[in-house]
N, C-alpha and C positions, 0 to 999 in steps of 0.2 A: 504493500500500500504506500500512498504518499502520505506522508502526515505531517509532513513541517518542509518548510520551502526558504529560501533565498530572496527577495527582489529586491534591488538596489538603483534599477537603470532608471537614469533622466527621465520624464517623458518626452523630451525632445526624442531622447534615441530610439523611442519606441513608436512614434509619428513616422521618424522614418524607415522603420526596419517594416510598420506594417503598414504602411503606405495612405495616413489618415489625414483626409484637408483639416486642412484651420478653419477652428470654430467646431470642430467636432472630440474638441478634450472637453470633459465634464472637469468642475471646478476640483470638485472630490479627488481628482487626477493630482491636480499639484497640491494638494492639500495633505496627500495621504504621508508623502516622504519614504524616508528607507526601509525596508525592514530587514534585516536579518535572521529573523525568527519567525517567519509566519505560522500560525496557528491557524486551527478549526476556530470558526465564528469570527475571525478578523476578517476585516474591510480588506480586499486584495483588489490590483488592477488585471483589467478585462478586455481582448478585443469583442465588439460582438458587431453585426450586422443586422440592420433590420429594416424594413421595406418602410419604404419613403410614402409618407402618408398624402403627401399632394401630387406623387406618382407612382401610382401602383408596381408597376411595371419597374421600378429602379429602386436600387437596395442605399443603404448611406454605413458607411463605417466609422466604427463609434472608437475612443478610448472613455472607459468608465469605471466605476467600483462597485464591486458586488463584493455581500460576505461569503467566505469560503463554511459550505455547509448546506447540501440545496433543501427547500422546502418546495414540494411539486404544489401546484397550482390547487389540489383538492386536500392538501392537509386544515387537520380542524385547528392547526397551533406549527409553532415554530420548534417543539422541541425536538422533533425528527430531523433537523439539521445535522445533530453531530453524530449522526451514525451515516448521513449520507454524503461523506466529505470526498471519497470515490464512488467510481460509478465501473464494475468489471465490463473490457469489451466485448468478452464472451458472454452476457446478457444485457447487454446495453439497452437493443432493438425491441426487446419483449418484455424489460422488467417496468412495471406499472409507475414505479418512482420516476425511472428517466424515459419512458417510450416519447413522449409524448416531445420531450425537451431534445432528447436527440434528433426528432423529424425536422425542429425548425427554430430549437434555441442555441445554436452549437455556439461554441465561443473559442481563445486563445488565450489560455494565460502564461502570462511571459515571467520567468522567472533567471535568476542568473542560476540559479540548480536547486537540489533537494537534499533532503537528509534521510539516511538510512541507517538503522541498525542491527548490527551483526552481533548475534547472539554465540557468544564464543563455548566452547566446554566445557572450560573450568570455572569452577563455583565461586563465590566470593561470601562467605555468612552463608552458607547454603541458597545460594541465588544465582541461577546462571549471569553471566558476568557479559553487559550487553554494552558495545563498543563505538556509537556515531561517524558513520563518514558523510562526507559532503559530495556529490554527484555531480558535474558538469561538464558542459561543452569544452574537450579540450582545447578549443579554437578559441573558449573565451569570448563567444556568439552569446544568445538569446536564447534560451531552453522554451521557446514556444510549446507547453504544453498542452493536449487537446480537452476542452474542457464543455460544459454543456450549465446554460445558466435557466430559471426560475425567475417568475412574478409572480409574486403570493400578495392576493388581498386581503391586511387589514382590517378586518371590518369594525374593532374599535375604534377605527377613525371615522366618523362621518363623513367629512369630503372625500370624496372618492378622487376629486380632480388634486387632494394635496399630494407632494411628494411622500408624505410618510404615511400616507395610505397604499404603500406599496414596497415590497422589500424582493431587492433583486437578491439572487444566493445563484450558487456556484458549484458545480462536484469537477475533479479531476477522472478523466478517463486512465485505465489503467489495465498493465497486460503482465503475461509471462515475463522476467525477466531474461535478457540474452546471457548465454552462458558466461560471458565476462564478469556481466554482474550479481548474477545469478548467485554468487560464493555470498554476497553478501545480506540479498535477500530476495525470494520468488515472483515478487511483482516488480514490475515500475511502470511510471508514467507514460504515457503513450505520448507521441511528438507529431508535429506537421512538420512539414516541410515546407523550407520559402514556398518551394511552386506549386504549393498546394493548399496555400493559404486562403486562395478567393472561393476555390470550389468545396472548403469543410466549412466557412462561414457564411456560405451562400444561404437564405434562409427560404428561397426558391426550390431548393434542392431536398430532397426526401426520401430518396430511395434506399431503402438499410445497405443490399449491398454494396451502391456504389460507395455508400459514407464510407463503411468500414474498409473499403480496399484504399481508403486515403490515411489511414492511419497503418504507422509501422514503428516497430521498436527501434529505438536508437542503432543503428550499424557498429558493428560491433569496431571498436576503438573510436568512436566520435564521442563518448564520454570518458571520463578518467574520476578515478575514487579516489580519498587520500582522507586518514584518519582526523579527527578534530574531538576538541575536547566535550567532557561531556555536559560542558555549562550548559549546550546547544537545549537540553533537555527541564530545563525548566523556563518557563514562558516571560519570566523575569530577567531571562538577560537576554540583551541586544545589541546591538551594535555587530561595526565589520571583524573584532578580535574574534566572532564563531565562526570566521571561515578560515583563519590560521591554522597550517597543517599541526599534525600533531607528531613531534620530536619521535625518532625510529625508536627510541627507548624509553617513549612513553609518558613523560616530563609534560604537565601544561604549557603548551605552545608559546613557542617569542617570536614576535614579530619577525620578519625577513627568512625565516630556517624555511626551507623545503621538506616537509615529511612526505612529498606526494606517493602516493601507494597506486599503481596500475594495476588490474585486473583483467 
């Protein structure tokens, strides 16, 4: 699964990485800032698409914030967010939570990587001894991950026309991990590809097979893994020091050291 993520990038560099005119950042965009630590139920940034309401026929691409955590359109409450924070490929197209969101709410969430952990053999106080690493683009790119967003109405709000009579939310797509990564843990994030960006946010487009043939697991050496401490794990720290490698013999990381661990 993903459960905790990276995002750091400008929104300029994310205007142009996924190719959004001006005037289509929501304020919430520069407002949100860095995170290092994203969690379940935080505000995260979003690409998404959606059909141009004084032109049927033409879509507009949006940069926006949704919480990470979806609530589908027919829940009676918001607390079924944090069990749906992924969404498996392998039942994407037919599970009742996201059928509906995958036909025509798809999104992109840009991340600079994820965090996973490796549950090691040796015990610590009788507890398996679980180790954080940090996931990304070895190019040092935009970890575009595939993602599927929600509009759930509030109905303790009376206006139906206010903004907070409406809560957009988010789930990450997710698959088998590739043998590279695989050592570390059985899932991961599912990725687009630049040139396949207009056709998984096309909100025109609907067909399960064709979606699912647009999503592929990272090629095996386009990401690289490298230990990090295990501050990463509680929701209280942040900053860019959780992405500092972690020292080959184990030492909470210093600034400039290269721990990177390939896989």
């Amino acid at each position: 699964m993903c459960g905790r993520y990276a995002s750091s990038r400008n929104p300029s560099d994310l205007v142009e990485e996924f190719e959004i005119q001006a005037g289509n950042v929501r304020e919430s965009v520069e407002e949100l800032g860095e995170n290092y630590n994203v969690a379940p139920t935080n505000e995260v940034i979003a690409v998404v698409e959606r059909k141009n309401r004084e032109v049927p026929d033409e879509t507009v691409r949006k940069l926006t914030t949704v919480k990470w955590g979806l609530v589908p359109s027919w829940a009676k409450d918001t607390t079924i967010a944090s069990r749906l924070i992924n969404a498996r490929m392998e039942t994407v197209a037919e599970k009742p939570a996201f059928k509906k969101a995958f036909a025509s709410r798809r999104c992109i969430l840009p991340a600079d990587g994820y965090y996973e952990w490796y549950t090691a053999e040796e015990k610590k106080d009788g507890k398996p001894v679980k180790q954080p690493y940090f996931i990304h683009p070895a190019d040092g790119g935009i970890l575009a991950m595939a993602g599927l967003y929600e509009i759930w109405r509030d109905k303790t709000v009376a206006d139906a026309e206010s903004d907070e009579a409406w809560l957009w939310t988010c789930t990450v797509l997710t698959t088998s991990a590739t043998d590279d990564l695989g050592r570390i843990h059985d899932r991961m994030p599912l990725l687009v590809e630049r040139d396949r960006y207009d056709a998984w946010l096309d909100p025109l487009s609907s067909d399960p097979d064709d979606l699912l043939s647009l999503l592929v697991p990272a090629a095996p050496g386009r990401l690289e893994a490298y230990a990090v401490s295990t501050a990463v794990g509680s929701v209280r720290n942040n900053g860019p020091h959780l992405l500092d490698p972690l020292p080959p013999d184990g030492t909470p990381p210093v600034g400039g050291e290269d721990g990177t661990t390939l896989f």
